[in-house]
Backbone as a printed PyTorch tensor [residue, N CA C, xyz], in Angstrom:
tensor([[[ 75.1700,  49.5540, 120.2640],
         [ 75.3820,  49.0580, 121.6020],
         [ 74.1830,  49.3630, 122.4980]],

        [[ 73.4760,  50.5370, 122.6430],
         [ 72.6430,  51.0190, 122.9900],
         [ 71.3880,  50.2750, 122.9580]],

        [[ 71.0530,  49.7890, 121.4790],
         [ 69.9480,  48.3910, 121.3930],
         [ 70.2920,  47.0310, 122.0030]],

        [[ 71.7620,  46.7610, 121.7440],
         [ 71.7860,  45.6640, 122.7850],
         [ 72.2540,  45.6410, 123.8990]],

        [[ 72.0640,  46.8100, 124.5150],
         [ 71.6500,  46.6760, 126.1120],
         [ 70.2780,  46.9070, 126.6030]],

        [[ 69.5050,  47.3640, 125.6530],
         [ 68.0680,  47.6210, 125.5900],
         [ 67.4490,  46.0690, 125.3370]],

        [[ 68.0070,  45.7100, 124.2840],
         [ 67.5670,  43.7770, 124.3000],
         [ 67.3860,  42.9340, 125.3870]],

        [[ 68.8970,  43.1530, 125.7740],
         [ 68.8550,  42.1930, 126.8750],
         [ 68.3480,  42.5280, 128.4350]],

        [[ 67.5830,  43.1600, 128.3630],
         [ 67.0880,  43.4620, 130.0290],
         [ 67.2470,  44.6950, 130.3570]],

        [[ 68.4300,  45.5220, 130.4350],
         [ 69.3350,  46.0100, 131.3170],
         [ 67.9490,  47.1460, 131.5640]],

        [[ 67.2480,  48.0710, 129.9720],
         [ 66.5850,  48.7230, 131.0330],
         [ 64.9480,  48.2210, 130.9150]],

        [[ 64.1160,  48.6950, 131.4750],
         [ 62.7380,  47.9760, 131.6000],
         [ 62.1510,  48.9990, 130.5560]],

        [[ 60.7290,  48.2260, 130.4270],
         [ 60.5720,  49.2850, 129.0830],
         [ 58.9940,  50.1400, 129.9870]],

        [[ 58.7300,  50.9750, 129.2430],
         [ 58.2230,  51.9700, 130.0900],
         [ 56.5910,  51.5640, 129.4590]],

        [[ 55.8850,  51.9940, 130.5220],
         [ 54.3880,  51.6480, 130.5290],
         [ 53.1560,  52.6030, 129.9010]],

        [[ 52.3520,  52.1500, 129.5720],
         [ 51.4720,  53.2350, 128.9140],
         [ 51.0910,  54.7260, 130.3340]],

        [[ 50.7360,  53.8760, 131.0920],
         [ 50.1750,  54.4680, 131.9390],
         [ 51.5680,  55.4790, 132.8870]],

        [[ 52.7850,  54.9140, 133.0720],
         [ 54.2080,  55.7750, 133.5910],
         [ 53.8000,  57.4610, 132.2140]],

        [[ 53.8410,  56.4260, 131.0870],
         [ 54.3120,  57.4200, 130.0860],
         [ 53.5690,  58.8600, 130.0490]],

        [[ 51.4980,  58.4200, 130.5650],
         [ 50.8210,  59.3010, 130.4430],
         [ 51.0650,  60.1840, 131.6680]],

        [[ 51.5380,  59.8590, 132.8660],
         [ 51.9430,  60.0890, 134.3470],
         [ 53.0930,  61.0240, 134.5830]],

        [[ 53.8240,  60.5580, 133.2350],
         [ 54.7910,  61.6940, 133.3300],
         [ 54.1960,  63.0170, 132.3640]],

        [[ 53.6740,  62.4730, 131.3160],
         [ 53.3600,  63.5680, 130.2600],
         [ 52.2520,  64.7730, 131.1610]],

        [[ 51.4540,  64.1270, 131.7580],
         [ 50.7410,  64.9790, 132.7600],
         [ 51.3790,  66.0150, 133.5820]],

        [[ 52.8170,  65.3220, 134.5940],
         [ 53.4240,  66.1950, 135.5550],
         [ 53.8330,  67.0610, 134.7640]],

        [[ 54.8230,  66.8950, 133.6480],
         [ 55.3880,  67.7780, 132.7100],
         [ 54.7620,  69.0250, 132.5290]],

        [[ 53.5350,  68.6610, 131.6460],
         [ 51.9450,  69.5830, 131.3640],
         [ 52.0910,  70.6290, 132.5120]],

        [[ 51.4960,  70.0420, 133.3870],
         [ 51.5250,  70.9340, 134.6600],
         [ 52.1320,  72.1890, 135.6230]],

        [[ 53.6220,  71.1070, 135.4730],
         [ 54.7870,  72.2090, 135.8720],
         [ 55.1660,  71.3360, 137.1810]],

        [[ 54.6910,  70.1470, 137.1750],
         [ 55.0630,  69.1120, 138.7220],
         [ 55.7500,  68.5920, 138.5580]],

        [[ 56.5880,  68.2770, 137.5190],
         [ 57.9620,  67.4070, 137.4120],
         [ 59.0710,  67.7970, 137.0990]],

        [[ 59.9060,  66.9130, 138.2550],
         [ 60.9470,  67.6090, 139.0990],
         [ 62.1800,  66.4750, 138.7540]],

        [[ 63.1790,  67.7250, 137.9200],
         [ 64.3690,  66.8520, 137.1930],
         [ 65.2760,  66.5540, 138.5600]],

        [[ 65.7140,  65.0620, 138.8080],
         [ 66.7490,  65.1160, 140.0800],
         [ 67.9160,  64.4470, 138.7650]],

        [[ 68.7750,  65.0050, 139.2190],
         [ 70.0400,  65.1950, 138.4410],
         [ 71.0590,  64.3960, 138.5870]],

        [[ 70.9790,  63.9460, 140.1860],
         [ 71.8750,  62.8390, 140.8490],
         [ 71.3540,  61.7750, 140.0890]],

        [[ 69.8550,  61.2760, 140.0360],
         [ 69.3390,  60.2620, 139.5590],
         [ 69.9340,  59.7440, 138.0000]],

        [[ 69.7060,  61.3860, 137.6380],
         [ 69.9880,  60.7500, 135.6890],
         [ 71.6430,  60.5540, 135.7870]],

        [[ 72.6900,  61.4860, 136.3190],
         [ 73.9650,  60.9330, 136.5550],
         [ 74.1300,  59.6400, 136.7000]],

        [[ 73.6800,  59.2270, 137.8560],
         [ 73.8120,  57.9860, 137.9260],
         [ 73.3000,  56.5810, 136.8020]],

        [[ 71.9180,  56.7950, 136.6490],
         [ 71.6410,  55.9990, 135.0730],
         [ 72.9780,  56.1840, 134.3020]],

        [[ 72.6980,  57.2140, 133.7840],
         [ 74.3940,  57.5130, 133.0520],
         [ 75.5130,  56.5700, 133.3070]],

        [[ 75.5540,  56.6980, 133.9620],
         [ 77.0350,  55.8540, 134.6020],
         [ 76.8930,  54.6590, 134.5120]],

        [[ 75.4340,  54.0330, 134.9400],
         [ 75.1980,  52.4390, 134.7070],
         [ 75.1680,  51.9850, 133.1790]],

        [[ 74.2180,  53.0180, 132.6960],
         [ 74.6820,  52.7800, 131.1190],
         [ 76.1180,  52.5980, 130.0640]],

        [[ 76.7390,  53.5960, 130.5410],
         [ 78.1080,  53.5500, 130.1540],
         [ 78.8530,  52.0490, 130.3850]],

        [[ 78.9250,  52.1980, 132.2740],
         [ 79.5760,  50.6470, 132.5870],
         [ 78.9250,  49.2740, 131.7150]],

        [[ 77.3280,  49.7560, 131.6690],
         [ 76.9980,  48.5590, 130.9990],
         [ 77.4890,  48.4350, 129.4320]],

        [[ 77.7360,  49.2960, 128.5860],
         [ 78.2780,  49.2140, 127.7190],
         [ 79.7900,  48.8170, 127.1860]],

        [[ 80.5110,  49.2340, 128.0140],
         [ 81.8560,  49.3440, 128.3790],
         [ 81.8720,  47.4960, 128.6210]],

        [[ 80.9850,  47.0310, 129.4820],
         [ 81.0870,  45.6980, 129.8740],
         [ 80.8090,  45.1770, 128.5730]],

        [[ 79.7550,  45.8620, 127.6810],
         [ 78.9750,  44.5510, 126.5860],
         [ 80.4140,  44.8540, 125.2100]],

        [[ 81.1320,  45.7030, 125.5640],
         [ 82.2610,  45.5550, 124.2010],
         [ 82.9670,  44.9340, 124.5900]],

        [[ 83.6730,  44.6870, 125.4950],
         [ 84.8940,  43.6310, 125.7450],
         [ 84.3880,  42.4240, 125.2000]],

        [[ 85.7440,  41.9780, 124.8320],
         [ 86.1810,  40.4320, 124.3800],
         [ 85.7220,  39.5840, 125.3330]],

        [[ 85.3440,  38.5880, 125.1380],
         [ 84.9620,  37.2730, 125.8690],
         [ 85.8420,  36.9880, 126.7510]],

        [[ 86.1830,  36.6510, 127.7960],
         [ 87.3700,  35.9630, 128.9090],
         [ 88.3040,  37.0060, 129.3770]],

        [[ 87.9240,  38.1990, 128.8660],
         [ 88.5680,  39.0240, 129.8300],
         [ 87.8810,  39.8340, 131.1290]]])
């Protein structure tokens, strides 16, 4: 389920340059987990999943 919500859009795919941007802050000690943020992904993920198993017309 996970790949096909990854297929179809739902999340964007991540950039060379995000990827090195984060690997840097990490390195450092500058990146800063917000918790509300990943909760929430969470939750969109789920609903989006929850949506992609149901039966057609319901």
């Amino acid at each position: 389920m996970l790949h096909l919500a990854s297929t179809q859009g739902i999340t964007p795919p991540a950039s060379d340059a995000r990827i090195s941007e984060l690997r840097s802050a990490i390195a450092s000690g500058q990146y800063v987990v917000d918790p509300q943020r990943i909760a929430q992904g969470l939750l969109q993920d789920s609903q989006a999943l929850i949506g992609a198993s149901k039966p057609a017309g319901r």
